[in-house]
N, C-alpha and C positions, 0 to 999 in steps of 0.2 A: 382429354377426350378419350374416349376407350373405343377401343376397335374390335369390332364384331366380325367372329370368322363363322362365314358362313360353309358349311359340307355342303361338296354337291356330289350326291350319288349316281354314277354314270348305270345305265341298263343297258343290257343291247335289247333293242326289240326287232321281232322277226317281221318285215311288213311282208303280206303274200303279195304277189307281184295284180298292180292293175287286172281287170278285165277288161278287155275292148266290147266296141260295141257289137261284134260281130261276133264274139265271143258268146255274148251273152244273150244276144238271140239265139246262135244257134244250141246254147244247156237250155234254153227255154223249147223251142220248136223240138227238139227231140225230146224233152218231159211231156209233153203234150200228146204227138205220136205216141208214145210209149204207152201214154194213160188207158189206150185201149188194149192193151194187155193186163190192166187193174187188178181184174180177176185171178190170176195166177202169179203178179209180181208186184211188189212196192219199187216204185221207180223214185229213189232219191237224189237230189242234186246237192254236189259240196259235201259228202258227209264223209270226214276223218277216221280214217280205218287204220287200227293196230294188227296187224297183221302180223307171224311168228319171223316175217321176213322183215320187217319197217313198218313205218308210216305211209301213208299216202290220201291223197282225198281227190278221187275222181271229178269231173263235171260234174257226171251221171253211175251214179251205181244201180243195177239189178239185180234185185233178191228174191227168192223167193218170200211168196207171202210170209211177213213177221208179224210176231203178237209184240204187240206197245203196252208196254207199262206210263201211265201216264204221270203218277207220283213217283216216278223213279227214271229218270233219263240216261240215257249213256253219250260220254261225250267225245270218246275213242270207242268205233264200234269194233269188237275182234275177229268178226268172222266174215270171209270173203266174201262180195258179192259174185253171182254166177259171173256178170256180165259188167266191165271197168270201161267208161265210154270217154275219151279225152280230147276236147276240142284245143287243137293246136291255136296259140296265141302269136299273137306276132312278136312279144317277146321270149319266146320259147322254142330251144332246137329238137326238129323233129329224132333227133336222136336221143334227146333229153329223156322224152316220152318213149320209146324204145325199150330206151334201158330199165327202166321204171317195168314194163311192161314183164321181160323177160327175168328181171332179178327180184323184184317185189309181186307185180298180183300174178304169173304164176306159179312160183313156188309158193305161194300165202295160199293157192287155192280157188284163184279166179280162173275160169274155165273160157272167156272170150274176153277181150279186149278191141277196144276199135279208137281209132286216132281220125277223127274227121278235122278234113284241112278246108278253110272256109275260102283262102285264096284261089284254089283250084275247084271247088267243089265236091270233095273225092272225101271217100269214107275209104280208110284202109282195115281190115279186119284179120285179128290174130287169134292164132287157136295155137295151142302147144303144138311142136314138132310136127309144125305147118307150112308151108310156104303165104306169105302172107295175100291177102286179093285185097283189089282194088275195085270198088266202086265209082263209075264217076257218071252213071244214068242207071236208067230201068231198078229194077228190081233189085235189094237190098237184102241179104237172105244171112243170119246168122244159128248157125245149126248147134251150137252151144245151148243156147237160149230159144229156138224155136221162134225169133223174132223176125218179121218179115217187114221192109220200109220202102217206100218207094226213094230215092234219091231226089229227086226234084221237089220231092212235098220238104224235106231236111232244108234245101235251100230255097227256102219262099220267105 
């Protein structure tokens, strides 16, 4: 009888961690808000940026208006968005995103960053060599981007 050796090729694969479901209303509810800024920005969710600092791929990126090539896609985009928007996960320390914040998108170029925490209700907002604010009602005001939200429409 002959014995058959089978190779088994180990991979490591990278899984990205779950989205909750709170998660992912709240990258929807804010693409939605945002859409009425259409006119002067593409607002993408999920999209993996190469950046001169790393990787990274926001919830939500703000760009200014881009031209699409449509036979030709890019699947690392390289250039900053104005605006890196990251909904805190409950697998995720809000230190995590922080650091993310201050060592990748602004030295890559990102001009605002904002970390909303769905537990609390609270949008925190970062600008370079800022003291960071806290949203947690009224009026939602980012001067990066000239984006205006109310807080309470984000958690509906």
């Amino acid at each position: 009888m002959e014995i058959k050796t089978v190779e088994i090729i180990e991979t490591e694969t990278i899984l990205e961690k779950a989205m909750s479901l709170n998660h992912s209303r709240l990258t929807y509810r804010l693409c939605i808000l945002l859409s009425k800024y259409e006119h002067r920005y593409d607002v993408l969710p999920k999209l993996e940026l190469e950046l001169n600092t790393g990787r990274a791929k926001p919830d939500v990126s703000v760009f200014e208006n881009l031209v699409f090539n449509w036979e030709e896609d890019v699947i690392r985009y390289p250039k900053p968005p104005i605006t890196a928007i990251e909904v805190l996960s409950p697998t995720q320390a809000f230190d995590e995103l922080t650091s993310k914040i201050r060592k990748v998108y602004f030295p890559g170029g990102v001009r605002s960053a904002w970390i909303v925490v769905p537990s609390i209700k609270a949008v925190h907002l970062f600008l370079p060599d800022q003291p960071v604010a806290t949203f947690i009602e009224g009026r939602f005001y980012d001067p990066a981007c000239q984006i205006e939200l109310e807080i309470g429409e984000i958690f509906q």
